[in-house]
OpenMM code with the backbone's topology and positions (N, CA, C; nanometers):
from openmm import Vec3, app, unit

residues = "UNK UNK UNK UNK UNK UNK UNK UNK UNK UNK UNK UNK UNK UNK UNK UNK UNK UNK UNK UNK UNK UNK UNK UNK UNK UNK UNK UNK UNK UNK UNK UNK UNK UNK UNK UNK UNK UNK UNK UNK UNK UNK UNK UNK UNK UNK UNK UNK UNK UNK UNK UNK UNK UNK UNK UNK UNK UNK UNK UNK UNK UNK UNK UNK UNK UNK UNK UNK UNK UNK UNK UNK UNK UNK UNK UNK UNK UNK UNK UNK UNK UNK UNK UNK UNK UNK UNK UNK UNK UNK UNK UNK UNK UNK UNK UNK UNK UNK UNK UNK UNK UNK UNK UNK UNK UNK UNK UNK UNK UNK UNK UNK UNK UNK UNK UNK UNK UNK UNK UNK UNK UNK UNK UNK".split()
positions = [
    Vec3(11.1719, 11.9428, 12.6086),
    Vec3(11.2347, 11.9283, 12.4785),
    Vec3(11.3580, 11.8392, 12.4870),
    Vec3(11.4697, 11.8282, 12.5615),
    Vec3(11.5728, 11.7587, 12.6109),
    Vec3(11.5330, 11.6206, 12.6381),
    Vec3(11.3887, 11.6364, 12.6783),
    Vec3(11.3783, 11.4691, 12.7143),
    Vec3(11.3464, 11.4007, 12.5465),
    Vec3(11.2925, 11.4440, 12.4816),
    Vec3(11.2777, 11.3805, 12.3374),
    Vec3(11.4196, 11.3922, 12.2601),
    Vec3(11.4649, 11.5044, 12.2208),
    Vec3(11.6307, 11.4752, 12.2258),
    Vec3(11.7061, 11.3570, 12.2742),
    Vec3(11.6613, 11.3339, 12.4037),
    Vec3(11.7339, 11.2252, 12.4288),
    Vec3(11.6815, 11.0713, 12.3775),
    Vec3(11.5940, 11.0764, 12.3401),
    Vec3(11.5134, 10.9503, 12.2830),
    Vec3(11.5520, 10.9323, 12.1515),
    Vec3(11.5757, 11.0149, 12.0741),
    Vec3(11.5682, 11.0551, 11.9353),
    Vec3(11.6768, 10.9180, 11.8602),
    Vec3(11.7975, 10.9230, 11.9003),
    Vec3(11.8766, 10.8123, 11.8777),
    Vec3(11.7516, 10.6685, 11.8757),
    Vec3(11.6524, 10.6518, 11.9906),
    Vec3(11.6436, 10.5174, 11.9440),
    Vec3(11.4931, 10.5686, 11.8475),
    Vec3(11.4497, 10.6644, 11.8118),
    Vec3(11.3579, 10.6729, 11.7100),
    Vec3(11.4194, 10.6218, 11.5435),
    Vec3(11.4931, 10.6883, 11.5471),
    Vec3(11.5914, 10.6735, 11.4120),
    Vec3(11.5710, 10.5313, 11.3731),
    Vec3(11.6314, 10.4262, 11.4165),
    Vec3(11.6708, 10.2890, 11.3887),
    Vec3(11.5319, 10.2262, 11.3775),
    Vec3(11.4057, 10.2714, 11.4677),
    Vec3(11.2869, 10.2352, 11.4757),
    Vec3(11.2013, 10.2815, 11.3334),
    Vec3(11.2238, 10.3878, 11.2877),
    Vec3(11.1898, 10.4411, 11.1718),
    Vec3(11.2481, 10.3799, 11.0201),
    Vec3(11.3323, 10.3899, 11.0772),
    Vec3(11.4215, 10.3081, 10.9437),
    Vec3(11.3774, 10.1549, 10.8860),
    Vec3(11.3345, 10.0664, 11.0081),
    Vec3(11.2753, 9.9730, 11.0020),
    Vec3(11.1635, 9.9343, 10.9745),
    Vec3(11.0725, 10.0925, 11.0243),
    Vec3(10.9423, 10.0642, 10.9702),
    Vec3(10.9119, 10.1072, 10.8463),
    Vec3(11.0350, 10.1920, 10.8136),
    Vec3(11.0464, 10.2285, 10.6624),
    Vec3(11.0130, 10.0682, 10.5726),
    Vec3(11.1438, 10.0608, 10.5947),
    Vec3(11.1946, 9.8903, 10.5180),
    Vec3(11.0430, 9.8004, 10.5021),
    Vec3(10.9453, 9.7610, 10.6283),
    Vec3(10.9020, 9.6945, 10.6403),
    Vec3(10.7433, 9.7399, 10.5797),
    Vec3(10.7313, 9.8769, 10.5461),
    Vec3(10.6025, 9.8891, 10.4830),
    Vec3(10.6598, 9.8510, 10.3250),
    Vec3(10.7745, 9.9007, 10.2970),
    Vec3(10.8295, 9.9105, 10.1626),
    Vec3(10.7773, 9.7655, 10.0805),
    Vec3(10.8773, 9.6767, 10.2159),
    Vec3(10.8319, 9.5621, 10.1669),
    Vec3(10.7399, 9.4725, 10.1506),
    Vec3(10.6423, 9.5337, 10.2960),
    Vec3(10.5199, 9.4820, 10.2603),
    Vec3(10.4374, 9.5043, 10.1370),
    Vec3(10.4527, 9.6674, 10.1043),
    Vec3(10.3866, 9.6906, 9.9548),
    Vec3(10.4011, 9.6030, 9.8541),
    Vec3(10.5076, 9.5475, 9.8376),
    Vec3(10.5400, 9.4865, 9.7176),
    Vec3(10.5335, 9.3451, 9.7207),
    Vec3(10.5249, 9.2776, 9.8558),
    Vec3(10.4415, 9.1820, 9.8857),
    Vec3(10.3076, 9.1603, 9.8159),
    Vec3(10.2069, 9.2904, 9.8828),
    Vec3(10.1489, 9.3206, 9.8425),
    Vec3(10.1200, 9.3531, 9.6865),
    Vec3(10.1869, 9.3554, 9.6040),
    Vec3(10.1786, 9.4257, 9.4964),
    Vec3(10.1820, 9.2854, 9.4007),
    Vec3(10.3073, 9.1822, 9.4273),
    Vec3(10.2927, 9.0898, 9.3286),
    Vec3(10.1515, 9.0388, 9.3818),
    Vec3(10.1355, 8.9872, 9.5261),
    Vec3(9.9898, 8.8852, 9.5050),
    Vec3(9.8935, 8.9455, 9.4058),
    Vec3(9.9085, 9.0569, 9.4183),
    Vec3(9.7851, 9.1520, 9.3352),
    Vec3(9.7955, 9.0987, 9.1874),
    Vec3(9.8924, 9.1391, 9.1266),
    Vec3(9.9176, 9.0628, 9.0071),
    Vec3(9.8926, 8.9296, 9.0073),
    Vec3(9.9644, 8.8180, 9.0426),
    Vec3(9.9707, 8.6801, 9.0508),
    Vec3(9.8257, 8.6600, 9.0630),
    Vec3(9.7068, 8.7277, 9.1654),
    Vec3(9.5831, 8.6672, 9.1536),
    Vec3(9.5273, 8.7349, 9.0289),
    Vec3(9.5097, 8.8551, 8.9385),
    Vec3(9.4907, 8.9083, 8.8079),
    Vec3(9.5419, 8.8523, 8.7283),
    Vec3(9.6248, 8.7772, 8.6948),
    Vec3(9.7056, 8.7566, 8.5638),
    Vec3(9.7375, 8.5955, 8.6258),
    Vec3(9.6636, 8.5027, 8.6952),
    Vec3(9.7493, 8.3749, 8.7027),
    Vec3(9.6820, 8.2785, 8.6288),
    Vec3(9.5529, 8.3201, 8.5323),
    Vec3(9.5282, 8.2566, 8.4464),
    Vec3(9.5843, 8.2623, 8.3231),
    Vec3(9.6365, 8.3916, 8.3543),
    Vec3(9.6469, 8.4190, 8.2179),
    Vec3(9.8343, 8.3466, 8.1530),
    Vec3(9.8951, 8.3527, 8.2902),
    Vec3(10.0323, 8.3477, 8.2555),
    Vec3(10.0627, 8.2043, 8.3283),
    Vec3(9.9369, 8.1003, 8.3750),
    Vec3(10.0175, 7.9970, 8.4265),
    Vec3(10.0644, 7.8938, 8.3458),
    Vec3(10.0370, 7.9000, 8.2377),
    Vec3(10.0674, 7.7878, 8.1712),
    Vec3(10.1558, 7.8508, 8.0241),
    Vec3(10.1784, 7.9596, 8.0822),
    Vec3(10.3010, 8.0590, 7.9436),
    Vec3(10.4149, 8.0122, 7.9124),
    Vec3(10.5137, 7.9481, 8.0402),
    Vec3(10.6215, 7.8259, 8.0311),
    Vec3(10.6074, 7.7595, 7.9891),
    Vec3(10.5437, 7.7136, 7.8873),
    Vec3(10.5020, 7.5625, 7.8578),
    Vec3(10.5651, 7.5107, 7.7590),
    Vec3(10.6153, 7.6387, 7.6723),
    Vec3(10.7122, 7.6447, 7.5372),
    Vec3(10.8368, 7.6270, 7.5582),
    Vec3(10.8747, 7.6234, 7.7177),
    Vec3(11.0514, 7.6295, 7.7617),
    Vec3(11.0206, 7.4274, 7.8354),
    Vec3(11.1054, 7.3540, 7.7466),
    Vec3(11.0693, 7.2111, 7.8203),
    Vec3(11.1711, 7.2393, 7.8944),
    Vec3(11.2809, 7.2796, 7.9275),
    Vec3(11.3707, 7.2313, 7.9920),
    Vec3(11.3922, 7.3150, 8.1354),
    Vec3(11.2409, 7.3439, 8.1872),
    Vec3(11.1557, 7.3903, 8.3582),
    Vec3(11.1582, 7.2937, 8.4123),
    Vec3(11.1105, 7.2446, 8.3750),
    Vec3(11.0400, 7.0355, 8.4267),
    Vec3(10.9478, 7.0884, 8.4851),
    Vec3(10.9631, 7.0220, 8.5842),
    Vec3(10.7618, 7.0668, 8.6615),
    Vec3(10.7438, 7.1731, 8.7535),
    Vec3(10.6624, 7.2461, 8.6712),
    Vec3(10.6482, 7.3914, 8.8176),
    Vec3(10.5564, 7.3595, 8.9519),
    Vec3(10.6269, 7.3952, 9.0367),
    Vec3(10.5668, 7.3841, 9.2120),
    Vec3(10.4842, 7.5430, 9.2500),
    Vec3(10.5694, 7.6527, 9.2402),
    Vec3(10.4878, 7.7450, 9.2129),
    Vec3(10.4853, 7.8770, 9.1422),
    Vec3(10.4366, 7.9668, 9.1222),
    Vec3(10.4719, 8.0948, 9.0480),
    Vec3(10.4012, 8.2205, 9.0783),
    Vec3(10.4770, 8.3260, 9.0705),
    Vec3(10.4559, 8.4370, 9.1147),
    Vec3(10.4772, 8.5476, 9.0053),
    Vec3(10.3575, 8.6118, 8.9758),
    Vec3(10.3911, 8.7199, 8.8890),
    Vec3(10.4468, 8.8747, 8.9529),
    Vec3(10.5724, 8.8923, 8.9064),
    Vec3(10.6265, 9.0389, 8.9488),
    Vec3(10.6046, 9.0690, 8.8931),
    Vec3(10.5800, 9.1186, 8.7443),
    Vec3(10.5499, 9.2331, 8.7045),
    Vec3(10.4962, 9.1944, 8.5430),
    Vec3(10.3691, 9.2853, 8.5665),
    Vec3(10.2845, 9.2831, 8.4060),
    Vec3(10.2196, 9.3869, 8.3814),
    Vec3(10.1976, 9.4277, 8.2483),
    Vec3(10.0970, 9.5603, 8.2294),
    Vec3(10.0679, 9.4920, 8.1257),
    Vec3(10.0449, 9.4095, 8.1150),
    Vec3(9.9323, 9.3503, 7.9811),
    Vec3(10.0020, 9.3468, 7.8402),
    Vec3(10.1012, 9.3690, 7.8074),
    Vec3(10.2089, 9.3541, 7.7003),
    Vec3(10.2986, 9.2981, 7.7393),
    Vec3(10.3854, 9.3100, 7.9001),
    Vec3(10.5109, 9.2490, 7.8859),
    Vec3(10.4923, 9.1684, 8.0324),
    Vec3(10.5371, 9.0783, 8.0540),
    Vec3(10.5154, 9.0106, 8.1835),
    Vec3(10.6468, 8.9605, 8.2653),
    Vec3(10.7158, 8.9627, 8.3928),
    Vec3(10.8043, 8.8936, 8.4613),
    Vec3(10.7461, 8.7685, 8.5482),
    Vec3(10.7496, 8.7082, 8.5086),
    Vec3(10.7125, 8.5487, 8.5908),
    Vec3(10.8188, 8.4893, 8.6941),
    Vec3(10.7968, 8.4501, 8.8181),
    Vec3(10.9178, 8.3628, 8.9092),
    Vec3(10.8675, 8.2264, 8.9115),
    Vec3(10.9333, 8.1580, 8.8710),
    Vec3(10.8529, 7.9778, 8.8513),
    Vec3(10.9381, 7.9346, 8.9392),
    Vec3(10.8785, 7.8319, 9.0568),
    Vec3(10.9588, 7.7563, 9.1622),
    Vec3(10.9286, 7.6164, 9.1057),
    Vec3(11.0526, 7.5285, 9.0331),
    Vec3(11.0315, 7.3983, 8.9998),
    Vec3(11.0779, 7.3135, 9.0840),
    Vec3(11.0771, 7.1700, 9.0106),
    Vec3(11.1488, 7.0566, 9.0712),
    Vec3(11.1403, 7.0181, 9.2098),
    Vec3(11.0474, 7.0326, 9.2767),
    Vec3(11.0182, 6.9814, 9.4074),
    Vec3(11.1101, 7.0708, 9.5176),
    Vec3(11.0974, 7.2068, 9.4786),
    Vec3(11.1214, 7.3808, 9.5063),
    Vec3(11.2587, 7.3447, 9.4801),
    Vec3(11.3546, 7.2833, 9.4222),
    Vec3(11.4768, 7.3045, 9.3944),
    Vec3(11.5286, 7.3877, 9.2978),
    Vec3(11.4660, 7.4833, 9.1959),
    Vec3(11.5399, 7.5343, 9.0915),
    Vec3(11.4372, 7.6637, 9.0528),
    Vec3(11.4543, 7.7803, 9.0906),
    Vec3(11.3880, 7.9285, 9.0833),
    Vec3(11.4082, 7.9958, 8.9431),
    Vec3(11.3244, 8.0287, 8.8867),
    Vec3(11.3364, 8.1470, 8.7243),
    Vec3(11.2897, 8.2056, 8.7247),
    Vec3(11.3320, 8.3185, 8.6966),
    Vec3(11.2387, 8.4697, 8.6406),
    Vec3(11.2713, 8.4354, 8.4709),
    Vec3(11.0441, 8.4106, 8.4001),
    Vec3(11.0840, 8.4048, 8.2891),
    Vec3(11.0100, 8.5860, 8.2295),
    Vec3(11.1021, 8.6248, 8.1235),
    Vec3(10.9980, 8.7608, 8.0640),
    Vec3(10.9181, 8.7216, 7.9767),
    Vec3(10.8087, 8.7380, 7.9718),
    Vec3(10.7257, 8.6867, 7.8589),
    Vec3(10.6716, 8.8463, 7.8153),
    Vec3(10.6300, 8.7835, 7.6365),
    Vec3(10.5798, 8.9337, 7.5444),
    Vec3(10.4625, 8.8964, 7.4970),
    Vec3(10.3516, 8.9667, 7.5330),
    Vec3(10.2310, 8.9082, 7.4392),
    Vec3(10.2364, 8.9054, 7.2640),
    Vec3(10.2032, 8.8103, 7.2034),
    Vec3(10.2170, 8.8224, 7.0708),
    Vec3(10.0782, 8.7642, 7.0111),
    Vec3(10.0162, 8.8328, 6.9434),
    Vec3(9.8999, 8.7823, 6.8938),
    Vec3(9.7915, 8.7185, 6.9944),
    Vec3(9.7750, 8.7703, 7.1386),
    Vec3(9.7208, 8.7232, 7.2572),
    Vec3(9.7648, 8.5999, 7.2880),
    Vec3(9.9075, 8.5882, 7.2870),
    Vec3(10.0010, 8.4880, 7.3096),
    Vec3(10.1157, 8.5413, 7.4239),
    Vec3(10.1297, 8.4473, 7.5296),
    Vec3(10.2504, 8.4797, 7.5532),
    Vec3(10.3772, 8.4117, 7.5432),
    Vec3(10.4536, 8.4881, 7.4755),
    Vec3(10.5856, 8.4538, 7.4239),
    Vec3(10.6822, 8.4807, 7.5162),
    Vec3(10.7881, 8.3560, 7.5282),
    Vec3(10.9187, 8.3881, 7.6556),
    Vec3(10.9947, 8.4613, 7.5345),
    Vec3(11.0427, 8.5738, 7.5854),
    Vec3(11.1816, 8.6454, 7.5147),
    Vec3(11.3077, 8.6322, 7.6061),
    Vec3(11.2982, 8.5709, 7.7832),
    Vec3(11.4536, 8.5696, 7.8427),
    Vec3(11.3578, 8.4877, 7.9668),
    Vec3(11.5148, 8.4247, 8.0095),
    Vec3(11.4609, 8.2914, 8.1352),
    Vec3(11.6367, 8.3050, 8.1999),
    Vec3(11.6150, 8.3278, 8.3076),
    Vec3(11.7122, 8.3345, 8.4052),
    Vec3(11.7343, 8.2761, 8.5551),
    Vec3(11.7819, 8.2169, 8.5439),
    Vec3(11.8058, 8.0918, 8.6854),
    Vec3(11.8193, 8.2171, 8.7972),
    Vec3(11.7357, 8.1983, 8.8904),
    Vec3(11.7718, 8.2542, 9.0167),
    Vec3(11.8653, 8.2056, 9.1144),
    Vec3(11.8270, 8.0768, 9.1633),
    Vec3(11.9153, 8.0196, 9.2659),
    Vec3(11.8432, 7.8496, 9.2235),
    Vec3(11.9352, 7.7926, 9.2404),
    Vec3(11.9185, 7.6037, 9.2219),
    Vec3(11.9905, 7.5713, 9.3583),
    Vec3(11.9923, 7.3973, 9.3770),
    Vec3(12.0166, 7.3438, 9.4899),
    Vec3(12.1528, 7.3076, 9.3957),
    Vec3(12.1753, 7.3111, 9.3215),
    Vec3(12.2978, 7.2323, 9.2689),
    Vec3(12.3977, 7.3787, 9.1894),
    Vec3(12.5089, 7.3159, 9.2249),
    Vec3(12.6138, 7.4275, 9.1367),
    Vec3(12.6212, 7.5205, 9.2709),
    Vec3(12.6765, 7.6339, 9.2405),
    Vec3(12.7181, 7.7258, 9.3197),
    Vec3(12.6581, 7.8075, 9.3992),
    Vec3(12.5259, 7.7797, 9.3631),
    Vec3(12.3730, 7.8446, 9.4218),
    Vec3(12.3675, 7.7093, 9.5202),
    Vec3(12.4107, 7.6167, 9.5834),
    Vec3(12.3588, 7.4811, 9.6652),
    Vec3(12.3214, 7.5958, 9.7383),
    Vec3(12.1816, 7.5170, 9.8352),
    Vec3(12.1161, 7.5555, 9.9578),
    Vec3(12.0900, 7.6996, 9.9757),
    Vec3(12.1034, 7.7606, 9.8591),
    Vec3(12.0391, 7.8854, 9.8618),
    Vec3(11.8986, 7.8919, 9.8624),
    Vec3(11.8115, 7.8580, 9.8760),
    Vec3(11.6701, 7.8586, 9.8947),
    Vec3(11.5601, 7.9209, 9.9877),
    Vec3(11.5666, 8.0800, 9.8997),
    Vec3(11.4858, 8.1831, 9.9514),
    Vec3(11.4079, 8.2245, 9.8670),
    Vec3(11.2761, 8.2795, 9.8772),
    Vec3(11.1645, 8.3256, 9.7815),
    Vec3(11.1772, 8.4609, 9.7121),
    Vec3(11.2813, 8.4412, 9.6203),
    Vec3(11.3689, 8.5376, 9.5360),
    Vec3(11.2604, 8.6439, 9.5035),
    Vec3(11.1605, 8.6411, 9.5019),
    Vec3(11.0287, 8.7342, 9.4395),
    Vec3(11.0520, 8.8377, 9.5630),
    Vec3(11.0374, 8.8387, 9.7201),
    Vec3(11.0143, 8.9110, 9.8146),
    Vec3(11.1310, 8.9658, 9.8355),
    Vec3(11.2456, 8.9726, 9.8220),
    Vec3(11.3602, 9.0164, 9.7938),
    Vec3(11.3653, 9.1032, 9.6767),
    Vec3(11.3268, 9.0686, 9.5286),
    Vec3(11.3035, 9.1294, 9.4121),
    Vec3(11.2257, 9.2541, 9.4227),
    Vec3(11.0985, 9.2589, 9.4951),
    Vec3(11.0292, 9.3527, 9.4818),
    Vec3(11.0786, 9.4649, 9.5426),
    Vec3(11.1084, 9.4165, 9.6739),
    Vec3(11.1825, 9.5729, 9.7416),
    Vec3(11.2461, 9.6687, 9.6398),
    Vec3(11.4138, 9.5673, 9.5565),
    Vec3(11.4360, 9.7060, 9.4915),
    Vec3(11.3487, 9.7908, 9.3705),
    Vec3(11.2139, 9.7252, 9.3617),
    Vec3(11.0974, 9.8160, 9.2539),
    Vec3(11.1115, 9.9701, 9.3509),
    Vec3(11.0603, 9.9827, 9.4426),
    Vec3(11.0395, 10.0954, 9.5179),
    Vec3(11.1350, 10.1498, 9.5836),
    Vec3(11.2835, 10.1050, 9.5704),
    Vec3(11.3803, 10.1967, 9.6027),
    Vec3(11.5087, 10.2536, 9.5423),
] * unit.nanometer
topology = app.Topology()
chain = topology.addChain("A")
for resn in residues:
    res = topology.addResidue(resn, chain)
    for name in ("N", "CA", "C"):
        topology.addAtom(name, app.Element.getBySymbol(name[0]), res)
């Protein structure tokens, strides 16, 4: 019994990590799931906001078929948005668009895939 006691310290930190890392895999997991269900439906939903310019790529976080969170990577991956879109009349409508991180302004060289970061805090 003393000999696992004594191990126990490095179980902890090992656990904790594999906590973190299923967490995040789920939700990894969870947008592709969406993004491949819904990327017909929501890739071309920005289309009403001109001032995206050209999308490189997009990731759906979160939809249940009425309300949708979109992450659009534009401009030759320089400029990240989460847009919300609302279905309206089997339409989707943007109701809010929020800059994640850009290469320019106070966000320079921030350029990380804001979605895999995002999802974690869903599940915690």
């Amino acid at each position: 019994m003393k000999k696992y006691l004594k191990r126990l310290p490095l179980y902890i930190p090992v656990a904790i990590v594999l906590v973190f890392l299923v967490v995040w895999g789920v939700s990894l997991l969870k947008c592709e799931i969406l993004t491949n269900k819904y990327s017909e439906e929501l890739k071309y939903a920005h289309t009403e906001n001109a001032m995206l310019g050209k999308i490189e790529s997009y990731k759906v976080l979160e939809c249940d078929g009425k309300t949708a969170e979109v992450y659009y990577v534009c401009d030759n991956n320089t400029v990240g948005n989460v847009l919300t879109f609302e279905k309206q009349n089997d339409e989707w409508k943007e109701i809010s668009w929020e800059t994640i991180w850009s290469k320019q302004g106070s966000a320079d060289e921030m350029l990380w895939p804001y979605w895999w970061h995002r999802l974690i805090y869903i599940y915690l």
